[in-house]
C-alpha positions, 0 to 999 in steps of 0.5 A, spaced: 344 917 884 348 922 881 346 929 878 348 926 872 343 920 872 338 925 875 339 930 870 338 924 865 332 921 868 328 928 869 331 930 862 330 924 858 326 918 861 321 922 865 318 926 859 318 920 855 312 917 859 309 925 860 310 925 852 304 919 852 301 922 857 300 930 853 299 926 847 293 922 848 290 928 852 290 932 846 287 926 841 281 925 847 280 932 846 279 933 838 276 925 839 271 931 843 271 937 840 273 936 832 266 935 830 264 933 823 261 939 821 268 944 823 272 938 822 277 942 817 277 949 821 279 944 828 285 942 825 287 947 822 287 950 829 291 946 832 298 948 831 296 954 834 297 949 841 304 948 839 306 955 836 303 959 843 307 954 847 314 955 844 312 962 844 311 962 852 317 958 852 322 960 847 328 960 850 328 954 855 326 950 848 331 953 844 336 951 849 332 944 850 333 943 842 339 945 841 342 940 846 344 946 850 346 943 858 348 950 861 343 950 865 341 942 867 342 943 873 337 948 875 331 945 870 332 938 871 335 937 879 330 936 883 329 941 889 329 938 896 325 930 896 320 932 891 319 928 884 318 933 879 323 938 877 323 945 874 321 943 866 321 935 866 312 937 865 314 941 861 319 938 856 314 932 856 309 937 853 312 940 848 315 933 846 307 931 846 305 936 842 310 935 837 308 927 836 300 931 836 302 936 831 304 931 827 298 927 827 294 934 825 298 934 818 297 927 817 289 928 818 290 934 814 293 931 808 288 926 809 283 930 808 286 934 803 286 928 798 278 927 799 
């Protein structure tokens, strides 16, 4: 493969599949713990997960949301025969997150309108 194709996978591809993955881990945890009695305060906190991520990783998302492809090669080529690169996981859970995230604004609206 060329670095072009490797880049693309590890940027594109792959976190497409690590996105599901992070999204449905994260509808199994409020299935478990967003409670009845709690509900709302629940998922009024979830979009803290997203905002402590953006915040640990605020100029690799910057750059990740502008399209900014200085450092492609570095994040998304693989080092030696490994099959995960620097930030191909972290590029699907911040994509997991945000499809989560949106998922809690429509519960909240929902519950809004009760």
């Amino acid at each position: 493969t060329t670095k072009e194709q490797e880049i693309h996978f590890f940027k594109v591809i792959k976190p497409l599949f690590l996105a599901e993955k992070e999204f449905y881990s994260l509808l199994y945890h409020a299935e478990l713990f967003g409670g009845k009695d709690d509900e709302i305060s629940f998922w009024e906190r979830q979009p803290l997960r997203l905002e402590r991520f953006e915040r640990q990783n605020t100029s690799f998302i910057s750059a990740y949301c502008k399209g900014d492809e200085r450092y492609d090669e570095w994040w998304f080529c693989r080092r030696e025969f490994r099959d995960k690169t620097v930030h191909d996981e972290k590029v699907g859970a911040y994509l997991g997150m945000v499809r989560y995230l949106q998922f809690v604004y429509n519960k909240l609206l929902a519950q809004a309108d009760k």
